[in-house]
C-alpha positions as CSV (number, residue, x, y, z in Angstrom):
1,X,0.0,0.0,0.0
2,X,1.3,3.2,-1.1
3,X,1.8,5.5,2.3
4,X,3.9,8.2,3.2
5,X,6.1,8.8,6.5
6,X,8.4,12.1,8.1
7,X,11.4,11.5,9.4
8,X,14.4,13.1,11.1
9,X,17.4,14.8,9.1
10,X,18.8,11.3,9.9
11,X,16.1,8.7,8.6
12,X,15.4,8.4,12.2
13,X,11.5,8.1,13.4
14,X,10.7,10.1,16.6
15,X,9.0,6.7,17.5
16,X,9.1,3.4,16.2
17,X,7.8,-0.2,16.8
18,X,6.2,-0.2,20.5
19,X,9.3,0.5,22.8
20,X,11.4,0.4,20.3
21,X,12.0,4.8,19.9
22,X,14.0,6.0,17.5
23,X,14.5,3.7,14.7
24,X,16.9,4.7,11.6
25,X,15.1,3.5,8.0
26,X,17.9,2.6,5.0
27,X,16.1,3.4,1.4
28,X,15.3,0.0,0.1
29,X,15.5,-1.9,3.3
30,X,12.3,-3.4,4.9
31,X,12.1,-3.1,8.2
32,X,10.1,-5.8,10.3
33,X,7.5,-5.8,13.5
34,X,5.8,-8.0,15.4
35,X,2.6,-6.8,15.1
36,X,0.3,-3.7,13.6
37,X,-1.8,-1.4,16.0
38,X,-2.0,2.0,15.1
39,X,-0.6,4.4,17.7
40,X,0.6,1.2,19.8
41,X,2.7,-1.0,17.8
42,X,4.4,-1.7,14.1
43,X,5.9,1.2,12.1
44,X,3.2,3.6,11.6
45,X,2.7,6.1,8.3
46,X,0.1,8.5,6.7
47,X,-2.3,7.8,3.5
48,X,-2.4,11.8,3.8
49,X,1.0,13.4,2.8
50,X,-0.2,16.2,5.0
51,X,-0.7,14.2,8.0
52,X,2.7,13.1,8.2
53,X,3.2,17.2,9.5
54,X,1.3,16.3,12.8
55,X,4.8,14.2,13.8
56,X,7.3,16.1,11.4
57,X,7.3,19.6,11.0
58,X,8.3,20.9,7.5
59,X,11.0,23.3,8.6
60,X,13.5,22.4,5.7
61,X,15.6,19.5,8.2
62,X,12.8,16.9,8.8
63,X,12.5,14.6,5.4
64,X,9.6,13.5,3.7
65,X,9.1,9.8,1.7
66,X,6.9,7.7,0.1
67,X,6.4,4.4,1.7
68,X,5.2,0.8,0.8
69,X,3.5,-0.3,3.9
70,X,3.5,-4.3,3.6
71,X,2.2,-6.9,6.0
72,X,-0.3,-6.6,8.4
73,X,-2.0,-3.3,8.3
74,X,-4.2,-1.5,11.0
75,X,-5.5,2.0,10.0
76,X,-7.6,4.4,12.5
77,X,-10.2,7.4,11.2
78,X,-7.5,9.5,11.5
79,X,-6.2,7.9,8.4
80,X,-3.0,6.5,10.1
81,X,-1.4,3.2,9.2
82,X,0.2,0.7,11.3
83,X,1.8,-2.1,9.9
84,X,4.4,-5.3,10.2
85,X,6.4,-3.9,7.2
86,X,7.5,-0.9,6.2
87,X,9.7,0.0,2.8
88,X,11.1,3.3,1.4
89,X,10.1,4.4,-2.2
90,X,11.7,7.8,-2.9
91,X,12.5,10.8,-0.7
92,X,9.7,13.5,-2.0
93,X,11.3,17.3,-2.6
94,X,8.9,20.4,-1.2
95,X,7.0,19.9,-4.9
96,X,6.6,16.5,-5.2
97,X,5.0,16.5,-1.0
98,X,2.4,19.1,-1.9
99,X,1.4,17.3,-5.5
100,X,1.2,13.9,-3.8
101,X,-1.0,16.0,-1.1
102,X,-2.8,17.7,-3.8
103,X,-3.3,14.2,-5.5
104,X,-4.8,12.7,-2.1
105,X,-7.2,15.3,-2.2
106,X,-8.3,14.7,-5.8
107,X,-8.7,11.1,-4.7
108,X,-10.7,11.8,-1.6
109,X,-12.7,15.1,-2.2
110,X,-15.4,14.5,0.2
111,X,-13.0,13.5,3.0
112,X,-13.6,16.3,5.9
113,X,-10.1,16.5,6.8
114,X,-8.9,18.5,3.6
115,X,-8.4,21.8,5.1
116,X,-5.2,22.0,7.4
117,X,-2.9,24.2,8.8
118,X,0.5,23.3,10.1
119,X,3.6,25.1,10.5
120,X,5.4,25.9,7.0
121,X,2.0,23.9,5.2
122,X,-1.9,25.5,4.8
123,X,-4.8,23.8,3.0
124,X,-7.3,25.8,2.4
125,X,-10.8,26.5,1.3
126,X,-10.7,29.7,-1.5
127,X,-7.8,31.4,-0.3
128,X,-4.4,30.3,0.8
129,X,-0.6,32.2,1.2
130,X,3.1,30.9,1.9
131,X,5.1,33.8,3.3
132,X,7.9,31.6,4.2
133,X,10.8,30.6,1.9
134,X,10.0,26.4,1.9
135,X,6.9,26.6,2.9
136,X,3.3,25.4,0.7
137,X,-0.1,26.9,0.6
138,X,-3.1,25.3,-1.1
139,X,-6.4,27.1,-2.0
140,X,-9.4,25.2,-3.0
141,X,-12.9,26.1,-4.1
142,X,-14.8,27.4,-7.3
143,X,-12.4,31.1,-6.8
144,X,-9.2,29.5,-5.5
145,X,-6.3,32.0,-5.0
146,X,-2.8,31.6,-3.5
147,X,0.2,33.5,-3.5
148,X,3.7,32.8,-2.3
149,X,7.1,34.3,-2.2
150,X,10.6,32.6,-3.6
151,X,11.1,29.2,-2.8
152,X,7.7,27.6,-2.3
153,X,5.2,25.9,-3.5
154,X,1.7,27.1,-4.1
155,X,-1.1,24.9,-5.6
156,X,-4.4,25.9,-7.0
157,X,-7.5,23.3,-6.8
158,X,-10.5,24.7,-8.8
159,X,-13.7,23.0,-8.3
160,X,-17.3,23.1,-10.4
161,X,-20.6,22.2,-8.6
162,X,-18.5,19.8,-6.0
163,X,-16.3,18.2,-8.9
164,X,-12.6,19.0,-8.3
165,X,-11.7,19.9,-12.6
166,X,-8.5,21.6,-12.3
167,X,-5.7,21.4,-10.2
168,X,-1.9,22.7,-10.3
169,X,1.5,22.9,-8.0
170,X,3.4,26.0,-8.9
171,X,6.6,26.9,-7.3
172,X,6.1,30.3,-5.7
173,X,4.7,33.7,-7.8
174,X,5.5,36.6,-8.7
175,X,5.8,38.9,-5.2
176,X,2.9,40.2,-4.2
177,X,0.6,38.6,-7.1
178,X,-2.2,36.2,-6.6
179,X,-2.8,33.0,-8.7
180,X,-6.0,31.1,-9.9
181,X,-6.6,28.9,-12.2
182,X,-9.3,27.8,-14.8
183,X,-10.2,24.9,-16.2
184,X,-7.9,24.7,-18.6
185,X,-5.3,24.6,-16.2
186,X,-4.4,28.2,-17.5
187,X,-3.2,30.0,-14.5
188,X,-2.9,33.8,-14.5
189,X,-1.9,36.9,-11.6
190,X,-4.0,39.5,-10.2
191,X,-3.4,42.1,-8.2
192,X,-5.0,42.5,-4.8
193,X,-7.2,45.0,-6.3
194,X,-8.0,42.8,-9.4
195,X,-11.8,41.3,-9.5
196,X,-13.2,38.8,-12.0
């Protein structure tokens, strides 16, 4: 099962399998458990990219990956996974993080969880900003608009009578300009002023 997971500079999970804190991950290397409960045992990960940010904060040291969570699997309704086996896939850069978060949300529109807030990450409904070099903001809704400065990653999700048709991940904007997008996947700036 396809999963993501944060991690320390170091590959090093804050918490690991039961008692067993602080375990390093190798790319490649499966790592084994006894046994899958979420939030008590096995190595636990996130169907949500952006869920991995409750445990990791994306402050430009903590690292990112896509998993393949094998074995036995326990997941709670706070879409969590537990589970026996854990792999690394590929370490995710700032872009490829919010486009496999924008891509969860594409999947699961009606999921109530889709707007968040974290440090350095927002998800939002119609309007959304990154002020912080490495940072991502998200704005979804039938008027999305985002802006960020150098070095981010801003992402516009434009939806039409409750159907997601357009989405994009853009790295930063022009200072000062707000994005939207239509649904050609044409995305243009405005100024604060600017109406439609």
């Amino acid at each position: 099962m396809k999963a993501f997971k944060g991690f320390t500079p170091h590959l090093t999970s804050v918490l690991g399998d039961h008692d067993k804190a602080h375990c390093t991950f190798r790319p490649g290397k499966t790592m084994t458990a006894e046994g899958s409960k979420t939030a008590v045992t096995g190595y636990h990960c996130c169907e949500n990219p952006f869920e991995c940010l409750a445990y990791y904060a994306l402050d430009g040291k903590n690292r990112f990956w896509e998993v393949e969570a094998l074995g036995d699997i326990d997941e709670d309704e706070r879409e969590r996974i537990a589970c026996t086996k854990i792999r690394l896939v590929k370490e995710l850069s700032l872009m490829e993080f919010a486009i496999e978060g924008m891509i969860y949300i594409f999947r699961h529109p009606q999921r109530a969880n889709w707007q968040q807030s974290w440090e350095n990450c927002t998800v939002a409904k119609d309007e959304a900003e990154a002020t912080k070099e490495g940072s991502i903001a998200i704005a979804r809704g039938e008027r999305p608009k985002v802006r960020g400065v150098a070095g981010t990653v801003v992402g516009l999700i434009l939806e039409k009578d409750g159907e997601i048709v357009a989405m994009k991940a853009i790295r930063g904007g022009t200072e000062g300009k707000w994005m939207t997008i239509n649904e050609d996947r044409e995305v243009y700036e405005f100024d604060e002023e600017e109406t439609d």
